[in-house]
C-alpha positions as CSV (number, residue, x, y, z in Angstrom):
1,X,246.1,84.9,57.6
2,X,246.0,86.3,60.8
3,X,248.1,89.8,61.3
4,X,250.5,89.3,64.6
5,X,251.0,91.7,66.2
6,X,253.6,93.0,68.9
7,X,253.8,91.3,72.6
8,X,255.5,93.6,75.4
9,X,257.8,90.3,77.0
10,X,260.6,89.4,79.4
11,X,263.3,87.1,79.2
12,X,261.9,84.8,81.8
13,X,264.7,82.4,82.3
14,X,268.3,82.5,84.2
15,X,271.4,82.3,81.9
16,X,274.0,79.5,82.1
17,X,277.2,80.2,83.9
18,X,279.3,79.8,86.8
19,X,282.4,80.8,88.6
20,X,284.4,78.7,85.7
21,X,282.9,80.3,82.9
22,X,285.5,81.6,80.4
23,X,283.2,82.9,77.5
24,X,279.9,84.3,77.0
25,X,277.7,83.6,74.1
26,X,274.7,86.0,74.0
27,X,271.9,86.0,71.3
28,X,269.0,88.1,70.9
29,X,266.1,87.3,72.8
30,X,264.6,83.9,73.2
31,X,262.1,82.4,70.1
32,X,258.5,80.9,70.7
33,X,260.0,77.9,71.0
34,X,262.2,78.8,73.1
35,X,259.9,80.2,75.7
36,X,257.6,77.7,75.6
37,X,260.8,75.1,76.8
38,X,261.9,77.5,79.5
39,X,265.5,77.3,77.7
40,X,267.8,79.1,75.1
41,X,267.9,77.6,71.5
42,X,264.4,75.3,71.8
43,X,263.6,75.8,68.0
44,X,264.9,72.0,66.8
45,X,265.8,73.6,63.6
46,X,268.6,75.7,65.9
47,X,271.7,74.2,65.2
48,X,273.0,75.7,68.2
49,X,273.8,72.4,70.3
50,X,275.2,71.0,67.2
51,X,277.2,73.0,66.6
52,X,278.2,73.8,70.2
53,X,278.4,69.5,70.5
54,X,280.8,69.3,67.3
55,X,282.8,72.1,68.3
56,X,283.2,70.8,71.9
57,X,283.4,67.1,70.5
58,X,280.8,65.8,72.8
59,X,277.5,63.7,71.9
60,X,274.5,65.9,71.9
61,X,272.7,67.3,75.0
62,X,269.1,66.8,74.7
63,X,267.3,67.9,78.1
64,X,267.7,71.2,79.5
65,X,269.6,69.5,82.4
66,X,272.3,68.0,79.9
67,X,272.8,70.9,78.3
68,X,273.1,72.8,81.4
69,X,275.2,70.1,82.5
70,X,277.3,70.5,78.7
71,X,278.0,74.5,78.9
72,X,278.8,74.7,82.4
73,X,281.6,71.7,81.7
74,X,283.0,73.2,78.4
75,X,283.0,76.9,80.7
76,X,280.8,78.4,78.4
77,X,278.3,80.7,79.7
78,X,274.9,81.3,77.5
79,X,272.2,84.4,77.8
80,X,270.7,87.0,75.8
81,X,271.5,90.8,75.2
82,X,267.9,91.8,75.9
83,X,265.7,91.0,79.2
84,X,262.3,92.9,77.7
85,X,261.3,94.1,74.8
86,X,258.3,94.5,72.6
87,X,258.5,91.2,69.4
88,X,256.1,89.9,67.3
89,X,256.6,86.0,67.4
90,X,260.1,85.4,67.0
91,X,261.3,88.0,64.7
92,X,264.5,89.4,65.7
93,X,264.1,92.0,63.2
94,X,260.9,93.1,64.7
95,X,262.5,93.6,67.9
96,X,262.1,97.3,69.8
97,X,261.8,99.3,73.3
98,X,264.6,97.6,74.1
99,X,265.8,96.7,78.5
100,X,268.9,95.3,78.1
101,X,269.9,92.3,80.0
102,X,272.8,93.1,83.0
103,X,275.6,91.2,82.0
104,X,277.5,92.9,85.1
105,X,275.4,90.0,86.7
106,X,277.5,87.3,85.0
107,X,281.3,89.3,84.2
108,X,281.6,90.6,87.9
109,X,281.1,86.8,88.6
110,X,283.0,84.5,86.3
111,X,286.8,85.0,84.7
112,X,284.8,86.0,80.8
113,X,287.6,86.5,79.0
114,X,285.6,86.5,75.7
115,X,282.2,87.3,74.5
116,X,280.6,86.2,71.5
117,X,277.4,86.8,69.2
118,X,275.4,84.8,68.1
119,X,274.1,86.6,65.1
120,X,274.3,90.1,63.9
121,X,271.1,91.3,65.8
122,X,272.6,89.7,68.7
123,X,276.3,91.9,68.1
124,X,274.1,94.8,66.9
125,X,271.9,95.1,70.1
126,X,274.8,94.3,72.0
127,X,277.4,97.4,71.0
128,X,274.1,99.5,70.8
129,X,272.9,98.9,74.6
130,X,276.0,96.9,76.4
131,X,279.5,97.7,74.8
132,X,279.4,100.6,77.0
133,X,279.0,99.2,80.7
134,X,281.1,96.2,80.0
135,X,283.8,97.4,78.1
136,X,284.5,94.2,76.9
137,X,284.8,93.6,72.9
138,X,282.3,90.9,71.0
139,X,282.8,88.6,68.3
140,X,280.0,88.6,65.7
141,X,279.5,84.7,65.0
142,X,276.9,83.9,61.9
143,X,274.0,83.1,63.8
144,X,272.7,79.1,64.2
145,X,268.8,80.1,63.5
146,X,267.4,78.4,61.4
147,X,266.4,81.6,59.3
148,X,269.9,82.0,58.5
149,X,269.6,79.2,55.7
150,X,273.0,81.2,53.9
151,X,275.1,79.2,56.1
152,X,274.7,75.3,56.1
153,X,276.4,73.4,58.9
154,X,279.5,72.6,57.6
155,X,280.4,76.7,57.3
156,X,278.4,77.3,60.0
157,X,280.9,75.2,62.4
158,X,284.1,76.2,60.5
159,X,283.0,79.9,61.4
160,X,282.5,79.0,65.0
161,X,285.9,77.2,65.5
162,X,287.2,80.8,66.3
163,X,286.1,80.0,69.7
164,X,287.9,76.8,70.2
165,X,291.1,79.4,68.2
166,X,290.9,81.8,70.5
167,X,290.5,79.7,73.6
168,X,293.3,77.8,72.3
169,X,291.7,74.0,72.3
């Protein structure tokens, strides 16, 4: 078996948002898969859009374009904490020598009232390199990987109603 070994990378895609966007849901740092489609949440084991599509009651996107299309409707912005860092494949857990992404980018822009996490690593990097220049508080959300296998869809979703709670839908 081949050894991997760690890749110096930058987030090389724009996040999701415009001037409607009421949350913010940030994850980690884009996967393999996720690169190689030029979008967030490529892996098809993600259950991301599912869950995102059940929560939201819509039919799932499929293109990038639709889900564009899909986040920008619901107001949801999307993007990650981290713009570079040094990973090996997709391991979040592997992840170090952090750049932080500048969420000031998307908050001095759009009326976030609410950010969430998608994931532990994603709420962990987040507090650790963000909390501070926002100022704005996160909600840890179990994340939709696939390698969190703990949660099957059903739980996953209930866990990310909050969002639909807290926004009041």
């Amino acid at each position: 078996m081949m050894k991997q070994t760690y890749e110096h990378i930058r987030h090389e895609f724009a996040p999701v948002y415009d001037e409607n966007s009421g949350i913010l849901i940030l994850g980690t740092f884009p996967s393999v898969k996720s690169r190689e489609q030029n979008f967030y949440y490529g892996h098809p084991r993600n259950r991301f859009w599912k869950v995102l599509a059940a929560l939201y009651g819509e039919k799932l996107p499929v293109s990038t374009e639709e889900k564009k299309k899909f986040l920008l409707r619901n107001h949801v912005a999307v993007w990650d904490v981290i713009a570079q860092c040094d990973i090996i494949g997709s391991s979040d857990s592997s992840i170090k020598n952090v750049i932080p992404a500048d969420l000031r980018r998307i908050l001095d822009y759009a009326p976030v009232r609410r950010i969430y996490a998608n994931g532990t690593k994603a709420y962990d990097l987040y507090m650790k390199y963000s909390y501070e220049s926002t100022g704005m508080e996160i909600t840890r959300l179990p994340s939709t990987s696939p390698a969190n296998a703990a949660y099957q869809m059903e739980r996953l979703l209930d866990s990310w109603k909050v969002i639909l709670q807290q926004e009041g839908i």
